[in-house]
C-alpha positions, -999 to +999 in steps of 0.1 A: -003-557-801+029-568-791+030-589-756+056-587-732+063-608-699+055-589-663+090-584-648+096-622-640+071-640-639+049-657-665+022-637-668+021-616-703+009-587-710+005-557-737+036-539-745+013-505-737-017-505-710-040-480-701-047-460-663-082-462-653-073-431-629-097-406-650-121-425-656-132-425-620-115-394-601-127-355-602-140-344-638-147-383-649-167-387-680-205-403-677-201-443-677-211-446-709-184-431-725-158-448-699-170-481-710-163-467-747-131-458-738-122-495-724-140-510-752-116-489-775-084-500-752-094-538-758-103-538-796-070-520-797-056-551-784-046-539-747-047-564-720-032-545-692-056-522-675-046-502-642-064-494-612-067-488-573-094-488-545-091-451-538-096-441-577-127-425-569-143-388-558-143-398-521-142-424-493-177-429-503-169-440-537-139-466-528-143-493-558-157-470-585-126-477-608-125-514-600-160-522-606-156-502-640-134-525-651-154-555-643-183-546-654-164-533-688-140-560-691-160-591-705-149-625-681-133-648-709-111-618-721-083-627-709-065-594-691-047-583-665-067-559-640-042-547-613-051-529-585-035-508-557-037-502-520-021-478-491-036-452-498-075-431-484-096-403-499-106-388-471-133-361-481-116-363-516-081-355-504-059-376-512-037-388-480-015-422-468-027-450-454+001-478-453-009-498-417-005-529-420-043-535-413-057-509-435-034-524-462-055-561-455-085-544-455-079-525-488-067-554-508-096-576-493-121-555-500-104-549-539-113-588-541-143-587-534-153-558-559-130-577-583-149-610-576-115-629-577-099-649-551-063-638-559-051-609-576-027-611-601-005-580-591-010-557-567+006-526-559+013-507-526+003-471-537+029-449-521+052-455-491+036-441-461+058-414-442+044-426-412+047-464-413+081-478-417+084-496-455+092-531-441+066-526-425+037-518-451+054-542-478+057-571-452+020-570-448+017-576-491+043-601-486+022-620-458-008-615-480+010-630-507+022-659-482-019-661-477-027-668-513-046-636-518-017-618-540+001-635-567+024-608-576+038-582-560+041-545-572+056-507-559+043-473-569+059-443-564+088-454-548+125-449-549+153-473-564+166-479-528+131-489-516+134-512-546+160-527-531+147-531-496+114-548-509+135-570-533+157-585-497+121-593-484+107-607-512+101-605-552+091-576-570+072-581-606+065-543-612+072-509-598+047-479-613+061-447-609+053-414-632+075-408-662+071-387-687+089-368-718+091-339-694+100-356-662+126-383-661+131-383-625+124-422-622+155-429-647+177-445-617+145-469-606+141-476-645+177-489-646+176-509-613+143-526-626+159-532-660+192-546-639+167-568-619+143-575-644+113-558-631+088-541-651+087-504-649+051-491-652+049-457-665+021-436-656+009-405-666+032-409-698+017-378-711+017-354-683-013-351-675-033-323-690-008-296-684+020-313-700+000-328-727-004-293-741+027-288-740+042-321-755+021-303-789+046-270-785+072-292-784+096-283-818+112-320-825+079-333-814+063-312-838+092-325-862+092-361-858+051-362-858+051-342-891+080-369-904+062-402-891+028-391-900+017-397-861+006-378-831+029-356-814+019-382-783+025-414-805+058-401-809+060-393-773+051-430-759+074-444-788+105-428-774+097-443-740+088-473-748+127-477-767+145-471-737+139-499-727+118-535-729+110-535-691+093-503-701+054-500-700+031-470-705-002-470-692-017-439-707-051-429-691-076-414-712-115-410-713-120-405-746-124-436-773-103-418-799-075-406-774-069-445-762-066-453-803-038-428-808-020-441-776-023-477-788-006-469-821+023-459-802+027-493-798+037-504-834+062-470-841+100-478-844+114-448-846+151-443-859+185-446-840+194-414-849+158-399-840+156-415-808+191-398-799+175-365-814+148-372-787+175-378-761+194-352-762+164-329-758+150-349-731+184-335-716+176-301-717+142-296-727+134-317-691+115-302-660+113-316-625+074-316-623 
């Protein structure tokens, strides 16, 4: 698979990654077939595998995701594992937590299940309503300052909160969801392609809802029939031409499903096509 430098910096990675998110959260699949599912991501040649702390059923489960990957991941592959932090899953809701010190404790204790001494990017989950941004970012940048972060990352953030993190210090990736559906992230893809950030997609395919309806889709339909892929392939393809800071990380828990993702990775699809595609982003697009 085609590699692709993160943002700035030097590290390289797969052109598409995959979200450990199901593999660990409500509904996950028995370990045996998550380790199947990474085994398929890595003989499919992906080195850029996504997680968090809280990617689990419950407070009492913080880690499941990370140690997945671990375990899965073979030591002298050599991948990218990054993880998040700010945010809890208190009783299995999901809720904020972006204090300073619960963002030390999270990405400590992600090291440890990680059994590195640094990681190589890490993410602050989700702003916190409650704690002012400079505030929860300056705690990644002291981290960083400490040795324990190499690279810093956003998720689910807004272009101008791009640009206040980027005055305090640099900013490898931002992670937000973007779909075929949902292009609401387009402004924070065009300030990371003017500042040369990678823009982490997650949740490329919707989620389950969407999914089904990406299959409904008429030039979907069209273009899959044409191409001789997945309605999905086709999907990721179109994303993944808007442009080269662009990075899907489809989740998945089933072998075959992280396959037809991966394949998405060596589809060119036509000028005229991909303006077909465009133009029906334009209309066909919801705000979910």
């Amino acid at each position: 698979m085609q590699m692709k430098p993160l943002g700035s910096t030097s590290l390289l990675v797969s052109a598409l990654g995959f979200g450990g998110a199901p593999l660990s959260v409500q509904g996950r699949p028995e370990r045996s077939q998550a380790e199947a599912a990474i085994r398929a991501a890595l003989e499919s040649g992906i080195t850029f595998f996504d997680t968090a702390n809280t990617y689990s059923l419950d407070e009492h489960d913080l880690g499941h995701n990370e140690r997945l990957f671990l375990d899965a991941i073979p030591a002298d592959r050599n991948c990218i594992i990054a993880t998040k932090g700010g945010l809890a899953r208190p009783g299995g809701d999901w809720t904020y937590s972006g204090r300073p010190q619960a963002l030390r404790e999270a990405c400590e204790r992600s090291l440890t299940v990680l059994q590195r001494e640094v990681h190589p990017l890490y993410y602050l989950h989700a702003p916190d309503p409650k704690v002012p941004f400079e505030e929860s970012f300056g705690e990644l940048t002291r981290l960083q300052a400490e040795g324990k972060i190499e690279h810093l990352g956003l998720s689910n953030v807004s272009a101008a909160q791009c640009g206040i993190a980027l005055q305090m210090a640099g900013v490898a990736a931002v992670q937000n969801r973007f779909h075929f559906f949902d292009r609401r992230s387009m402004d924070v893809l065009d300030y990371c392609a003017a500042h040369h950030i990678s823009f982490i997609a997650y949740s490329p395919n919707g989620g389950p809802g969407q999914a089904a309806r990406l299959k409904e889709q008429p030039l979907l339909q069209e273009l899959s029939r044409q191409y001789e892929a997945s309605v999905h392939q086709i999907a990721l393809a179109w994303m993944m031409a808007l442009s080269p800071q662009l990075i899907p990380i489809p989740g998945a828990t089933r072998p075959e499903s992280v396959r037809d993702s991966a394949a998405a990775a060596q589809l060119t699809l036509a000028a005229d096509d991909l303006a077909k595609l465009n133009a029906c982003v334009a209309t066909d697009a919801i705000q979910s």
